[in-house]
MIKE-716789 format. One record per residue (C-alpha): z, y, x. Coordinates in steps of 0.05 Angstrom, whole numbers, padded with zeros to 5 digits, always signed. Layout:
MIKE-716789
ZYX...
***
This chain:
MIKE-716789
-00137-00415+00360-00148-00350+00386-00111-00362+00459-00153-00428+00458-00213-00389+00471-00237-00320+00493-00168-00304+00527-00138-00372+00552-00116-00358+00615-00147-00292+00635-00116-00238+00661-00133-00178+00631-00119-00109+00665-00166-00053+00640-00153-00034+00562-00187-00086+00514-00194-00057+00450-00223-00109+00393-00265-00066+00341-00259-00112+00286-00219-00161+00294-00195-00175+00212-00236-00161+00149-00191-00144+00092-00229-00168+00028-00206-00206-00023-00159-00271+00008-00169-00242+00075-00133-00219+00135-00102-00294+00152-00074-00310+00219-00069-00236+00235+00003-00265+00276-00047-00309+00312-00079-00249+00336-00005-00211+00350+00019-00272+00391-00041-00262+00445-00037-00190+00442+00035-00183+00457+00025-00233+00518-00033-00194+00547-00027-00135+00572-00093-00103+00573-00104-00127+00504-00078-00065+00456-00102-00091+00392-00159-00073+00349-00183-00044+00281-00170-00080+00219-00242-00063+00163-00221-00032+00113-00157+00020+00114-00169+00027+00029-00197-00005-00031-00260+00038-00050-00245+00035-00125-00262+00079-00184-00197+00085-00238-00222+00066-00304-00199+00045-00370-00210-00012-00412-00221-00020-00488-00142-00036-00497-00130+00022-00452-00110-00013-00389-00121+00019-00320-00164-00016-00273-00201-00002-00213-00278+00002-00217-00326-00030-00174-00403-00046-00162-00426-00072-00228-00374-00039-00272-00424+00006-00296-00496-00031-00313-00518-00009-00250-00573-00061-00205-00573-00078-00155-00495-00070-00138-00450-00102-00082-00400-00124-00126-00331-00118-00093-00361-00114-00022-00322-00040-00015-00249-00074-00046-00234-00090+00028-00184-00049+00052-00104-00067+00062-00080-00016+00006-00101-00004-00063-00144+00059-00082-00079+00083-00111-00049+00067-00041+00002+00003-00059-00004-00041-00005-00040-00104-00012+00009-00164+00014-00028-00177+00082+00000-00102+00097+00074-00120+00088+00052-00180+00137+00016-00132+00174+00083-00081+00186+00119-00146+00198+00079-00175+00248+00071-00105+00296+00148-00077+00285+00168-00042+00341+00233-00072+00347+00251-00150+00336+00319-00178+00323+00343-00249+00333+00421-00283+00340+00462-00324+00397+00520-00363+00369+00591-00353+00409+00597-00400+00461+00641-00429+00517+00635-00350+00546+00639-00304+00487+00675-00322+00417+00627-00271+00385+00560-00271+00351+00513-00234+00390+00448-00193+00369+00381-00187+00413+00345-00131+00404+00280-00129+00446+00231-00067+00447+00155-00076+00436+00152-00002+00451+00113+00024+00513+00133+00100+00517+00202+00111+00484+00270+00088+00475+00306+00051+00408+00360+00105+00396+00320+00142+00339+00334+00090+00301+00390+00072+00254+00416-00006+00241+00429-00033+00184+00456-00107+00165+00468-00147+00108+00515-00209+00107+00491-00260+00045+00522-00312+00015+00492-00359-00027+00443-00303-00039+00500-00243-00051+00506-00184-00001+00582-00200+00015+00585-00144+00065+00547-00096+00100+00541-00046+00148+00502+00003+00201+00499+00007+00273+00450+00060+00329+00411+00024+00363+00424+00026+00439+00380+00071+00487+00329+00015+00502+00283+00029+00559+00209+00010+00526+00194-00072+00532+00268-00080+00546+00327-00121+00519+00395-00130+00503+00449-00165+00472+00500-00132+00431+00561-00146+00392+00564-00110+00326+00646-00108+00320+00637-00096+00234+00594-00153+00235+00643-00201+00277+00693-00183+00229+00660-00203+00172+00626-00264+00186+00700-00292+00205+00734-00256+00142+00682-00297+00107+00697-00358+00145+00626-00358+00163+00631-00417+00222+00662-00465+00171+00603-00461+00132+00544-00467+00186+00589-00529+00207+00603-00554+00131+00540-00529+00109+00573-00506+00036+00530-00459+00017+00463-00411+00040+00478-00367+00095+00439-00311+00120+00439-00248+00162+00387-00186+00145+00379-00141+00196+00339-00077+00190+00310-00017+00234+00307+00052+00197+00280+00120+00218+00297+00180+00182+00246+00232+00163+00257+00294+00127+00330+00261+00102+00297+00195+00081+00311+00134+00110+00243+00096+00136+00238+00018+00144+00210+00005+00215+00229-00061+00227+00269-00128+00194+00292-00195+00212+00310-00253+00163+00359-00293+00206+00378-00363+00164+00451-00385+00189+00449-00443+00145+00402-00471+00090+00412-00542+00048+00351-00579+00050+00330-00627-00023+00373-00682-00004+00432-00643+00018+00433-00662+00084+00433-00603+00142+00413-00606+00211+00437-00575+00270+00400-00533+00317+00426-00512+00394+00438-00435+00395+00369-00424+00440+00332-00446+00381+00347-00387+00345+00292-00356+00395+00221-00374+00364+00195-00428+00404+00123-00466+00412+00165-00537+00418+00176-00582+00360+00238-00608+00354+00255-00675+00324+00323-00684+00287+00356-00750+00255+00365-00735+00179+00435-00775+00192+00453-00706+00227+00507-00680+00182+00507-00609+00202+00466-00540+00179+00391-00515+00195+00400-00448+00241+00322-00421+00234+00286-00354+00239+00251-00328+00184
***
């Protein structure tokens, strides 16, 4: 592990820049959230350069008139380096490869997470916290989806505050407290009846699109094989580096994080 090593326990205060810190080729660019966990906790560490940004592919044709994407050895030629140059996060063609969806994922601007109501607060609050350095959150638009055993049942939008950079806050999304008790949400994390989850999203709009900046997968409750669901304290929403050891006798619902 990557905190295990170079950066365990140092404190680093000038700008640290890695220069190639992931190789992208073939079934590459694994524990790129290994990397994102030590950078977010170190501030002089900004991140680094991912090799390569595209696929350096010829488009060809085959005999039954299929489109493919031509590399070292596709034409006779010797020697050759094969696929050395098919190492980038996006296609020639420029569809992303799936460790860039992980990648936009991973480095989102913005994350999301849930607090259950408690002894203070009947509601379901939202935690937004910035992983901007320079500007505020209110550019961007909300968006959430409440699912049900895997149907949007209702959703909705919400601005996102004015969030100094780094900051956080919790909010109460009044649309989104409605629905979750129209839906009699509580009676299923308690029964655990069905699937239950909560899609939150980040959008900026350019030129009258909407853009997808950042998005949270937030499981309210999920059935494991044998039926049984467990029961997780509200803090536990909140990724955490402690397992946690539940009796399967626990007749309640799973509350995790996607």
């Amino acid at each position: 592990m990557i905190e295990q090593s170079h950066f365990h326990d140092v404190e680093i205060l000038d700008p640290f820049i890695m220069c190639e810190y992931s190789h992208a080729m073939g079934n590459s660019s694994g524990s790129l959230a290994d990397y994102w966990k030590v950078i977010k906790e170190k501030h002089g560490l900004q991140g680094g350069f991912i090799w390569d940004w595209v696929d350096q592919g010829l488009l060809e044709k085959d005999a039954g008139g299929r489109i493919y994407f031509a590399y070292g050895g596709d034409y006779g030629e010797a020697p050759h380096d094969a696929n050395f140059n098919i190492n980038g996060m996006i296609q020639p063609d420029r569809t992303p490869h799936p460790a860039m969806v992980e990648f936009r994922k991973i480095a989102q601007p913005v994350n999301f997470s849930l607090n259950l109501p408690s002894e203070d607060s009947a509601s379901y609050h939202v935690l937004i916290e910035s992983q901007r350095y320079f500007t505020t959150l209110d550019d961007l638009e909300g968006k959430w989806e409440l699912k049900i055993g895997g149907f949007v049942v209702e959703e909705g939008t919400f601005m996102l505050p004015k969030l100094q950079p780094q900051g956080s806050i919790q909010i109460i999304i009044p649309q989104l407290d409605e629905a979750i008790g129209r839906h009699n949400v509580d009676h299923l994390i308690k029964h655990g009846e069905t699937e239950v989850h909560l899609d939150i999203e980040a959008l900026r709009i350019v030129e009258g699109n909407k853009r997808l900046v950042a998005s949270e997968q937030i499981v309210l409750c999920s059935s494991s094989k044998k039926g049984l669901l467990l029961h997780l304290l509200p803090e536990l929403f909140h990724q955490s580096t402690k397992k946690q050891k539940l009796s399967e006798e626990e007749e309640v619902c799973l509350l995790l994080k996607n």
